[in-house]
N, C-alpha and C positions, 0 to 999 in steps of 0.2 A: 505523356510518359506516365507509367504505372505509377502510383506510391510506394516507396519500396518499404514502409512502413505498415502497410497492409500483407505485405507479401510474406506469408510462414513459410518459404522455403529459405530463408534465410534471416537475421535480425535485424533491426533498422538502426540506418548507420547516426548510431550515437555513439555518445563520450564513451559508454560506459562499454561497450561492443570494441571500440578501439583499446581500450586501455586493459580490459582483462582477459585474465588468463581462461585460456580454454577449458570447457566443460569436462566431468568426466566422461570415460569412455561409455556409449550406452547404442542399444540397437532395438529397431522395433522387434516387438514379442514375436518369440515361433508360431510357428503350426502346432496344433495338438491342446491339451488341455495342461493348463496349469491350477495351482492350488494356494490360498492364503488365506490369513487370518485375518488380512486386512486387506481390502484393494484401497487403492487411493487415485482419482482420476484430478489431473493437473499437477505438474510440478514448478508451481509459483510459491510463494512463502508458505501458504497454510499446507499445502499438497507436502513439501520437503521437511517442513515443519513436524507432521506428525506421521512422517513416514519414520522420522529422525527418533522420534519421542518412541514408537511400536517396537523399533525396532533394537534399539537400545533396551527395552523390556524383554525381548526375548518373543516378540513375534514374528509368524513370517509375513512380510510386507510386500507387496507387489504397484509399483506403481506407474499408470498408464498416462501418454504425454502427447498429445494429436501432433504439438511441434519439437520445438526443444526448450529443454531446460532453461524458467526466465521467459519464455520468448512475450506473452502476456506482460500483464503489468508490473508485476516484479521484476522486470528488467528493464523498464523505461520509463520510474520515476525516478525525482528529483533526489531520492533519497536520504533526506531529512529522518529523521526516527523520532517520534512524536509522543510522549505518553499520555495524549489528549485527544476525544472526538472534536471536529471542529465545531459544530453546536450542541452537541446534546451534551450537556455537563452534567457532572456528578448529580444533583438532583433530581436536575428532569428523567436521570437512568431510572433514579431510583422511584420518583414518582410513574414512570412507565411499567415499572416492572414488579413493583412492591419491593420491601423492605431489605428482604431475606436473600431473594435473585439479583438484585437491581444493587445492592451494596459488594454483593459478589462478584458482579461483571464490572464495579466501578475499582476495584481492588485487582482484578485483570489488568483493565488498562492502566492502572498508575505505575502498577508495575511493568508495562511490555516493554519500556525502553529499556531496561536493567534487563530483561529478557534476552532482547538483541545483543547486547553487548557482551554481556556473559556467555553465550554461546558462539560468538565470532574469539572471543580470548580464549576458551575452553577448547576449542577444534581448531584453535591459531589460524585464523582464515586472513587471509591478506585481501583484506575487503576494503581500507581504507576506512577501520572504525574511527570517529575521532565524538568521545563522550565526554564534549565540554558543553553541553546545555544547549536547550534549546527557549529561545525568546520569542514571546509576541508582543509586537509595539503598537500600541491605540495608534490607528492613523486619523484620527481627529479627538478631542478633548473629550465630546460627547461618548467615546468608547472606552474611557476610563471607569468607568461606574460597571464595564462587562468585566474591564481584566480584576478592578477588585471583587466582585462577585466568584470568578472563579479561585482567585488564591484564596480567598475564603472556605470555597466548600472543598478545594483540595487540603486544605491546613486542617480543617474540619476531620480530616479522613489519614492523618498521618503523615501525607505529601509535603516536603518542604520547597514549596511553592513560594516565589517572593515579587512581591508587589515592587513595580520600578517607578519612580518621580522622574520628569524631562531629561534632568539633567545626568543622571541613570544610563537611562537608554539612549543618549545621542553617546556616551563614553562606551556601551556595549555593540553599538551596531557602526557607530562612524560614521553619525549624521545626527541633526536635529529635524529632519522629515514628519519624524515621530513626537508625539504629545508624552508618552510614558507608555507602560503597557506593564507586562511580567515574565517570569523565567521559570524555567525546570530543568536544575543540570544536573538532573538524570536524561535528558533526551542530548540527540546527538546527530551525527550525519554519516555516511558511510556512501562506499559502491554499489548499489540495490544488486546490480547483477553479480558480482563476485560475491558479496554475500549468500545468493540463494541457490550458485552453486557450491557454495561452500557448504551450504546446508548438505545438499545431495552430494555431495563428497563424505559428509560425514555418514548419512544416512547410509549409503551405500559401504563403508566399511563398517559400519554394524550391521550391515547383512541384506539390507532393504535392493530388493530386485529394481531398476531402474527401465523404463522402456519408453522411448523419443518416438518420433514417427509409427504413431500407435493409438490414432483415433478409434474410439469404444462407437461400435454401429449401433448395438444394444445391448440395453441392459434390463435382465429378467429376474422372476424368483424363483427358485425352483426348488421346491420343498423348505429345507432348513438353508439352502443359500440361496448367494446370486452370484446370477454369471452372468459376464460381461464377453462380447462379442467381438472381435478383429478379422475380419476374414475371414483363415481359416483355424486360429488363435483362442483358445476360450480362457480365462481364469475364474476359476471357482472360490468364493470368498464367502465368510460368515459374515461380516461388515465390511461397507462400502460408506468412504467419504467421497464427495463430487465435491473438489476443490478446482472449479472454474471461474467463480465469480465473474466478475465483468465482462471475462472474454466467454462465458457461455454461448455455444453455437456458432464460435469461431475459431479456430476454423476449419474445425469439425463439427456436427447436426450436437447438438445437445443432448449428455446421456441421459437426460431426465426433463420429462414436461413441465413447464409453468417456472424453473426455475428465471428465464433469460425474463419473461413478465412479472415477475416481482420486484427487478431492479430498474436502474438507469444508469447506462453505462454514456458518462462524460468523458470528452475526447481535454486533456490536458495536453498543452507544445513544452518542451523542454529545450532548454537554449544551453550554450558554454562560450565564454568568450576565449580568444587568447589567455596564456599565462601573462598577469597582470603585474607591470614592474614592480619588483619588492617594495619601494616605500610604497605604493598605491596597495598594494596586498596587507601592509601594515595597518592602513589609516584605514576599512572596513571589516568591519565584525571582527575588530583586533583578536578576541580571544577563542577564535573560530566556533563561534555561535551556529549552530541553524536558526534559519532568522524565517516566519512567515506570519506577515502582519494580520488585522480584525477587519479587511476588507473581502468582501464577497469576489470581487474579482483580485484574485489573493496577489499579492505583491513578497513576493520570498526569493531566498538566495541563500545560498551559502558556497565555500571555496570547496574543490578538489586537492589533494595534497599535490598537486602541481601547482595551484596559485590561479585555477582557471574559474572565473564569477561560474556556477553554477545555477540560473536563473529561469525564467517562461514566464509563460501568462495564460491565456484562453482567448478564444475567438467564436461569434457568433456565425460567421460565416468562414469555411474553411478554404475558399477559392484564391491560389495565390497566394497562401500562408507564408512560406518561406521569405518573400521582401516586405509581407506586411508584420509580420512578427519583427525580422530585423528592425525596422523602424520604430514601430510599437514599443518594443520593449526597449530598445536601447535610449529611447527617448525615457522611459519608464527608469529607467537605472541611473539614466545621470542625474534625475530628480531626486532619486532617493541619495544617490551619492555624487551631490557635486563636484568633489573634488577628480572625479575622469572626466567632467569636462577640458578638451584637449586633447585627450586622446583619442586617436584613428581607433574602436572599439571594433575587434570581431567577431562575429558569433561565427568559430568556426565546426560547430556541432549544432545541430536543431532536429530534434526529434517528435514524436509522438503515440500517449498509448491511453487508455481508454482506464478509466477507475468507476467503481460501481455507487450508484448514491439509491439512499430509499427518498422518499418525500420528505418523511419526518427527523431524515436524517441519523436514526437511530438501527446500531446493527442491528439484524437478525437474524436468528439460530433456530432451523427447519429439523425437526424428524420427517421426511418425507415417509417412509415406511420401516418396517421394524426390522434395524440393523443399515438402516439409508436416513445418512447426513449429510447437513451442508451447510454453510450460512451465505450471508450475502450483506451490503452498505458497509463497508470499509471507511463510505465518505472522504476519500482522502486522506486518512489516517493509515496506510497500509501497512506499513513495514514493519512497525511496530506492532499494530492490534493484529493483522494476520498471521502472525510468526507464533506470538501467542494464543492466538484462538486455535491455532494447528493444533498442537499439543494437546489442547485442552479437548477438543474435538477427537485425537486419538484415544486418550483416556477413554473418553465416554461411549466411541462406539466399540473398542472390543469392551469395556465391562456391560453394556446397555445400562448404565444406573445417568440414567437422563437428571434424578432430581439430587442425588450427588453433588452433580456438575456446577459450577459457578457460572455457565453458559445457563438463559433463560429460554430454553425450547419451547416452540409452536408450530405451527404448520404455515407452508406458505404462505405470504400475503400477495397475490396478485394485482397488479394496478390495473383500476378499472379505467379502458380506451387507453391500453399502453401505446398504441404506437403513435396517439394523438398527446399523449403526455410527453412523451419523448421527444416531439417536434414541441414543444412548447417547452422544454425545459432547456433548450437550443437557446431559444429566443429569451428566454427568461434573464439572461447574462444582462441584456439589454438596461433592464429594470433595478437590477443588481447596482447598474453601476452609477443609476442615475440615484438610488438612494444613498450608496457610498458616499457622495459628495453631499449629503446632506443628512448625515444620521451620523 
């Protein structure tokens, strides 16, 4: 039987697919030539994101969508809102980037989680925001000495970041699993998918042209623009963002070369159990945390406003996922939270979708050509840092003031022997997990 999680003719039957409301209305583009001041190719967070920002400016916005709205990663992660790369912290940005660029991109992400929630309250989006902080717990003693290093360089930077002791974090998460770890409640957790149609409901009533079933065959320059190609469809644009990221060249040919070879796009499972009897919904992550601890094979969770664990994991080998995840993870969950030992536990949602990682794990932010953007390494920080990198990405391509920008532009980075890294990045989980237990 197919995957119906590969399948873009429809969305892959998760939580988030069940429980919200339908997209706006939207149709693949006409015949004939169209015109904008922006094209935006993807409508995942960064794509709705800065269609939302253009077009609230007073541009006209045109944005093309090979499937639907969400259908990519923004519609099939955990949904967590995070105002933190998972390793590149505040320093390392800024010793990557220098001083100037590298403290401006770190002042982006502190703030994307306030980003997110402020424009799901602003556009009253029924996304199921809930911005009570998000926590990470050392899952060994030895991982204490990361999370005070990071409240440090975020307090450093204005963040009020706070450092947790044991007995802390077993009262904030509803276990003693954890050694201690830290918090930032400015992050939070929501419905990725209602949110990024939310996005494009807004975007769409400020004026931003929307178009679903509308993979771009090519994309040219042609004098002072470019035109992007559908059939027998054209849009004429001064600036084009290509907001594909991970799912670049899926599952439509890639509007642009070399982008799908600078990334590595990781396959993440996403689990949901039953709604959890109230006192057992009381006694974890009482104060409804997002929760995703300091192990490489990450261990996170957090509730639905139904009361359903919203949890996953990753798998080296994807053969038969569905009963080895059941087992995997809910063996995983009653460790973390003893007390559902005893309960018949279901995962009755399990999905999967694909997030973009660089090597170094550090975004980055491409001029492919002049008036052609894009970025790329989310690292599983998406909801958050792509929602805000849209924005900031619309800014800069209708002004072209690249050095403006608080984004540190360059040109591609392609990984040399991608599709031999990509099969080793697979297996690399392996090693992950063996040092987890020991670091």
């Amino acid at each position: 039987m197919a995957d119906p999680n590969l399948d873009s003719d429809r969305f892959p039957p998760s939580l988030w697919a069940a429980t919200t409301a339908a997209a706006v209305s939207t149709a693949p583009l006409p015949p004939g030539m169209h015109f904008a001041d922006l094209l935006v190719i993807g409508a995942g967070f960064t794509g709705m994101s800065a269609a939302l920002r253009a077009a609230e400016r007073g541009s006209r916005v045109v944005v093309l969508e090979a499937a639907e709205i969400g259908w990519g990663a923004s519609g099939r992660n955990n949904g967590q809102v995070i105002p933190a790369m998972t390793r590149a912290d505040p320093d390392a940005i800024v010793a990557e980037y220098g001083v100037e660029k590298g403290e401006a991109l770190v002042s982006l992400i502190g703030e994307s989680a306030n980003t997110v929630f402020d424009l799901a309250r602003r556009h009253r989006m029924e996304c199921g925001a809930v911005q009570a902080g998000w926590i990470q717990p050392a899952h060994r003693a030895s991982r204490l000495g990361l999370a005070r290093s990071r409240v440090e360089q975020w307090r450093r930077r204005g963040v009020e970041a706070e450092l947790l002791g044991r007995d802390r974090t077993a009262e904030l998460t509803g276990s003693s699993f954890w050694y201690g770890g830290w918090q930032n409640m400015t992050g939070g957790h929501l419905n990725p998918l209602a949110f990024v149609r939310g996005l494009a409901r807004a975007a769409q009533d400020a004026g931003a042209c929307i178009h679903t079933r509308t993979p771009v065959s090519s994309l040219t320059r042609q004098g002072a623009h470019w035109v992007a190609a559908h059939g027998d469809a054209r849009v004429q644009a001064r600036r084009v963002l290509i907001a594909t990221h991970s799912y670049t060249g899926r599952p439509a040919r890639a509007p642009w070369p070399g982008i799908a070879d600078a990334l590595l796009p990781m396959r993440s499972y996403q689990m949901a159990t039953q709604p959890l009897p109230a006192h057992l919904r009381a006694s974890i992550l009482p104060h409804d945390h997002a929760m995703s601890d300091t192990q490489s094979d990450l261990h996170f969770a957090r509730f639905d406003r139904n009361g359903r664990l919203v949890t996953g994991g990753a798998l080296v080998v994807p053969f038969g996922y569905k009963d080895r995840l059941r087992r995997r993870i809910g063996a995983r969950v009653r460790r973390m939270f003893p007390q559902l030992d005893g309960l018949p536990l279901r995962f009755e949602y399990l999905w999967h979708g694909d997030f973009a990682v660089t090597p170094d794990r550090m975004p980055r932010f491409a001029k492919l050509d002049d008036g052609l953007y894009t970025w790329y390494g989310c690292n599983g920080r998406g909801v958050a840092l792509s929602t805000a990198v849209g924005a900031e990405l619309a800014d800069v391509a209708l002004s072209g003031d690249e050095r403006g920008s608080r984004l540190p532009f360059s040109t591609l980075r392609p990984i040399a022997a991608h599709a031999i890294v990509e099969r080793l990045a697979i297996g690399a989980m392996l090693y992950y997990r063996w040092k987890d237990r020991r670091d």
